[in-house]
C-alpha positions in Angstrom: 136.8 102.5 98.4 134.1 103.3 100.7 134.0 101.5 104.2 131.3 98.8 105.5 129.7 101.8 108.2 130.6 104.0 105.4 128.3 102.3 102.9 125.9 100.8 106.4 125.1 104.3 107.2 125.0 105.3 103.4 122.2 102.6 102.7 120.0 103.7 106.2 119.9 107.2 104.8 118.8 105.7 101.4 116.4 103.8 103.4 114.8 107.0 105.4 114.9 109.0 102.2 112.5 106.2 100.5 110.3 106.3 103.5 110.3 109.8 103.6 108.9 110.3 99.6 106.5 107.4 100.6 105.0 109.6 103.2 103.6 112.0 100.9 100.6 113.4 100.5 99.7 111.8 97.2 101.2 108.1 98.3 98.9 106.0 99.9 99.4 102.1 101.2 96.5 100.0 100.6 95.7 96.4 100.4 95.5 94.7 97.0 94.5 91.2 95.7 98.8 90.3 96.1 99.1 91.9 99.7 100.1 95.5 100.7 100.4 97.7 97.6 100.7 101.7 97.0 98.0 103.6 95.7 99.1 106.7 93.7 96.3 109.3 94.0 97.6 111.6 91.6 94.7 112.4 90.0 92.6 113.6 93.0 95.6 116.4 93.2 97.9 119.3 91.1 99.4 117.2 88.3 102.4 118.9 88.2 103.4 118.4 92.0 102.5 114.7 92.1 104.6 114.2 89.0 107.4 115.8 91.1 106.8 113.7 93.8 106.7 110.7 91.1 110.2 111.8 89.9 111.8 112.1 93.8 110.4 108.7 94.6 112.1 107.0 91.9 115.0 108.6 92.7 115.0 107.7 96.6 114.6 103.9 95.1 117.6 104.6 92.5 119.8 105.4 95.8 118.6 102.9 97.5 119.7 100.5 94.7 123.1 102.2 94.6 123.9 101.9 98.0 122.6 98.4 98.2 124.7 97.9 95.0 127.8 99.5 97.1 127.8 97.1 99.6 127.7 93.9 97.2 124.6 92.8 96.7 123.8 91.8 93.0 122.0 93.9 90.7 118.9 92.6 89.1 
């Protein structure tokens, strides 16, 4: 069984990597009727690499959900 820092440090990483896919080039933040919001401009670019990007995103949130799940916090 993994350790608290083990799982701590496991879901800061998970953290950065989000941040990290939400910093590029096609991901922009924006403000929308219900507050901050991303705007996906994946149609002002190459299709194929935003659709990439798409795919890494969701999997930076899918570890983020793991590790968050790791450390005992309910899933939805």
């Amino acid at each position: 069984m993994a350790t608290e820092a083990n799982v701590s440090e496991r879901i800061i990483q998970a953290e950065k990597h989000v941040n990290e896919q939400l910093s590029y080039g096609g991901i922009f933040p924006s403000t929308g009727p219900f507050g901050s919001t991303l705007e996906y401009r994946y149609h002002d670019g190459d299709l194929e690499g935003e659709i990439g990007q798409m795919r890494r995103l969701a999997d930076a949130f899918i570890q983020l959900a793991d590790a968050l799940e790791s450390h005992g916090k309910p899933r939805a």
